[in-house]
C-alpha positions as CSV (number, residue, x, y, z in Angstrom):
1,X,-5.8,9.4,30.9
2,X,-3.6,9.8,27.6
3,X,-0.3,9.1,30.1
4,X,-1.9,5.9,31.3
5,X,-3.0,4.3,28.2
6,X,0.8,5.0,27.7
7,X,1.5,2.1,30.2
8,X,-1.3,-0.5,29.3
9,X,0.7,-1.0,25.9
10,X,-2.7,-0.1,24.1
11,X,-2.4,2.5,21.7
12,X,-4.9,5.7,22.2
13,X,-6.9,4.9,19.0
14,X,-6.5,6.3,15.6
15,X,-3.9,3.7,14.0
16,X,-5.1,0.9,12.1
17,X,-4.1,-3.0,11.5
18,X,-2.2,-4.1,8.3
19,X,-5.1,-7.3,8.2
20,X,-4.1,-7.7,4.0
21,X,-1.4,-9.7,3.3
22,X,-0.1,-9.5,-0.3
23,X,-0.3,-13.6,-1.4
24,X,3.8,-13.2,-3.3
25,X,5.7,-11.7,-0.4
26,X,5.2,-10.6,3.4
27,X,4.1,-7.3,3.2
28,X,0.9,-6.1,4.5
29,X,-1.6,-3.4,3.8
30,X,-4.5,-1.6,4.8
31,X,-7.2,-2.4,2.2
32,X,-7.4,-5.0,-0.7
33,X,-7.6,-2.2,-2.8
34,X,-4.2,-1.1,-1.9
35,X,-2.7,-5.2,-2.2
36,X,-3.8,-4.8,-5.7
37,X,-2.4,-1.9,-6.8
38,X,0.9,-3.3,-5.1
39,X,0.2,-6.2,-7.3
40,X,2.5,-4.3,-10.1
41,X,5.3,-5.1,-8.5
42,X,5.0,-8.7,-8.8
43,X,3.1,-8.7,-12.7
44,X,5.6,-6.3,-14.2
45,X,2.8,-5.5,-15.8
46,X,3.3,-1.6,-17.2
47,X,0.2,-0.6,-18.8
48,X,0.3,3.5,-18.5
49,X,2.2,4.8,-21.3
50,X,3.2,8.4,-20.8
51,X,1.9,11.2,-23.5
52,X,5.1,12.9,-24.0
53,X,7.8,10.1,-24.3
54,X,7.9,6.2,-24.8
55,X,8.4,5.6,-20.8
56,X,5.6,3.1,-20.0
57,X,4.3,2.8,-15.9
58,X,2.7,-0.3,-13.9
59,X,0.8,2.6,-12.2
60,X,-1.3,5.8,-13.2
61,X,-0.8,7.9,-10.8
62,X,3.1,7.1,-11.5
63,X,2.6,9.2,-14.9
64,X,1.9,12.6,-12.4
């Protein structure tokens, strides 16, 4: 069954759509949570300062 959902051009499930569209530039994303945290590319906005050094990051986990 696998082999001839291999010719209908359907894919056998587990892959999802890119439905979020980020509103600055074409790229897509899975959930609007992940459209704002690419937001931080656009803002320049760096709000995560790290504890050991002056270096400053638009992201948390970006400090790890």
């Amino acid at each position: 069954l696998e082999h001839l959902k291999s010719h209908s051009g359907k894919s056998s499930g587990g892959t999802k759509e890119k439905k979020h569209p980020c509103d600055h530039c074409d790229r897509r994303f899975y959930t609007r949570k992940d459209v704002r945290r690419h937001m931080v590319v656009h803002t320049g906005r760096k709000d995560f300062l790290c504890q050991y050094c002056a270096q400053r990051f638009g992201r948390k986990d970006h400090l790890t």
